[in-house]
C-alpha positions in Angstrom: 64.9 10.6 6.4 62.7 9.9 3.2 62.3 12.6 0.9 58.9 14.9 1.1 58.0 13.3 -2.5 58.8 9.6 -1.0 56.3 10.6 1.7 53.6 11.9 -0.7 53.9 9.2 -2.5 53.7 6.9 0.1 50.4 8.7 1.6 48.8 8.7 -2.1 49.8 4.6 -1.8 48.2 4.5 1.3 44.9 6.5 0.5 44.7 4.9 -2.5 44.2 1.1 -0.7 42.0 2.5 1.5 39.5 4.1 -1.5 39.8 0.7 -2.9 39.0 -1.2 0.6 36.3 0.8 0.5 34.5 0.4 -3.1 34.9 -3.2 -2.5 32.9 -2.5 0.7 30.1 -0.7 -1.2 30.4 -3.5 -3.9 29.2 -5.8 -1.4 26.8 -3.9 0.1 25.2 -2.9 -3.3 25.2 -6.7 -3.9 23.2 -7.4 -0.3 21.0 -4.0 -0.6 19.6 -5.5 -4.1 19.1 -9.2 -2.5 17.1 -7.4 0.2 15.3 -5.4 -2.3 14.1 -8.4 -4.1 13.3 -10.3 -1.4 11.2 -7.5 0.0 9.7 -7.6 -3.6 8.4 -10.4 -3.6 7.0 -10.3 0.0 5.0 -7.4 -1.1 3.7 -9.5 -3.9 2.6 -12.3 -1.7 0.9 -9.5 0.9 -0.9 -8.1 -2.7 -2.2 -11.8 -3.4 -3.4 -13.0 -0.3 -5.2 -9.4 0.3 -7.0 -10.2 -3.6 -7.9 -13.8 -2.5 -9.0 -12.5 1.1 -11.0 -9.7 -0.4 -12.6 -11.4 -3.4 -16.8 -11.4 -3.0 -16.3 -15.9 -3.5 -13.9 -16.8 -0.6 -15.1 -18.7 1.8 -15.2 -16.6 4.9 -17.5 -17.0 8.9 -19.7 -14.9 8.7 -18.2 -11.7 10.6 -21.6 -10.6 13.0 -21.6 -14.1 14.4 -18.1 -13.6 15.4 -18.2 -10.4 17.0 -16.4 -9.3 14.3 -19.0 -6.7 13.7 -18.9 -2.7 11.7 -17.6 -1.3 15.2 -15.0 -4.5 15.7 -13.8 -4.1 11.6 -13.5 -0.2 11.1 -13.7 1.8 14.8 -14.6 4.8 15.1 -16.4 7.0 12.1 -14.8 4.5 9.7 -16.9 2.0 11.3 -19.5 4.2 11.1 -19.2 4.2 6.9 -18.7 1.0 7.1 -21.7 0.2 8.8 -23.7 2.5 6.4 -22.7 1.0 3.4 -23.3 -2.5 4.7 -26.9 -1.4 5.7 -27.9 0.9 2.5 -26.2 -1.0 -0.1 -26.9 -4.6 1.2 -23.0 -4.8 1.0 -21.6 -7.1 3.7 -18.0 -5.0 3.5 -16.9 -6.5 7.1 -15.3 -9.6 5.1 -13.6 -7.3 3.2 -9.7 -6.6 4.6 -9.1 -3.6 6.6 -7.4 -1.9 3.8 -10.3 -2.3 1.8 -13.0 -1.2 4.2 -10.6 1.6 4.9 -11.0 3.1 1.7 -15.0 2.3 1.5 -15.2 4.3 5.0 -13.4 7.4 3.3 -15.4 7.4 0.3 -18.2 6.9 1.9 -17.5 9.6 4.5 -16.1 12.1 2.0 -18.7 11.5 -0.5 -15.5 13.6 -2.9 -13.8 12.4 -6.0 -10.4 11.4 -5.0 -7.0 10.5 -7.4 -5.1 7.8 -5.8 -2.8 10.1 -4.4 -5.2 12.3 -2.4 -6.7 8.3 -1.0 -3.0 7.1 -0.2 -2.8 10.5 1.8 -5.8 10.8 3.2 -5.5 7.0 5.1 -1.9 8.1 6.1 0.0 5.7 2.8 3.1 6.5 1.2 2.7 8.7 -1.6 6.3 6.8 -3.5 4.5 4.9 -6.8 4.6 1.6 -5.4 1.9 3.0 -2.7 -0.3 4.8 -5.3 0.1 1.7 -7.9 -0.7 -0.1 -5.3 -3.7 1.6 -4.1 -4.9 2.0 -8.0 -5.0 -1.4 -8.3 -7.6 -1.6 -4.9 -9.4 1.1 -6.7 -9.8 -0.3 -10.0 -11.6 -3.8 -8.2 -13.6 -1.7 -6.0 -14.5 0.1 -9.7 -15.5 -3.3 -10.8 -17.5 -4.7 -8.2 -19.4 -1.3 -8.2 -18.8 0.4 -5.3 -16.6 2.8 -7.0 -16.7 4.7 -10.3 -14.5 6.1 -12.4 -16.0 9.6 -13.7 -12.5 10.3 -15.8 -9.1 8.2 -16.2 -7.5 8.2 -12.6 -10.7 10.2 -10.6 -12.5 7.5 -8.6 -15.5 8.3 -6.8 -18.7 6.7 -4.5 -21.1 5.0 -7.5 -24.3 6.4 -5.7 -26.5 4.8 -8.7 -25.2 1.0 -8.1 -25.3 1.4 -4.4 -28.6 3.2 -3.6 -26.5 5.8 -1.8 
């Protein structure tokens, strides 16, 4: 009969093979989490691209009424309702604008409050992690530039009244 030593030792042996089964397990699985992380990268890159080129005021796009595409069709509900109202006061044809994008026009526009990007992200039921509020800065910033927005202080975006006629 082995000694009680012998048999600790050969229980250590035996854990210890299994411990290194294991970070050769979560080796791999590092490796795959960060190729899935990458890929998901760069897929959220792509959405960000094709949501500028969709959005921008020079793309080619049918006109929405004629396609029954319409405020109610493109926002629903009160946020169609915004929508609608800053089509028809500012002479703003937001309805070939994406969803995301006439999202946040329908909550300005509703709220008629100054908003960080954290309170917008919130408030249209976003993430609040950085890559959501970078993200939605970035929206914020173009709508900033095409004047439907302003930007009182660094980060404080709200509804440019004078540029619209609101």
């Amino acid at each position: 009969m082995p000694s009680l030593m012998e048999a600790l030792e050969a229980r250590r042996a035996e854990v210890l093979g299994e411990a290194e089964r294991l970070r050769e397990q979560i080796a791999g699985l590092s490796e795959e989490l960060s190729r899935a992380e990458e890929r998901l990268a760069r897929l959220q890159i792509a959405r960000e691209t094709v949501e500028e080129v969709l959005a921008a005021p020079s793309s080619p796009v049918p006109d929405a009424e004629a396609a029954g595409g319409g405020a109610d069709a493109a926002g629903g509900g009160a946020g169609g309702v915004a929508v609608a109202l800053v089509k028809a006061e500012a002479g703003l044809d937001v309805t070939v604008m994406s969803p995301e994008y006439q999202g946040i026009i329908a909550l300005f526009a509703t709220s008629g409050a100054a908003m960080r990007c954290k309170e917008v992200c919130q408030h249209l039921g976003l993430g609040t992690e950085p890559r959501h509020v970078e993200g939605m800065r970035s929206k914020l910033k173009r709508l900033v530039e095409r004047g439907i927005l302003a930007e009182p202080s660094s980060g404080l975006f709200k509804v440019d009244g004078r540029k619209q006629g609101w």
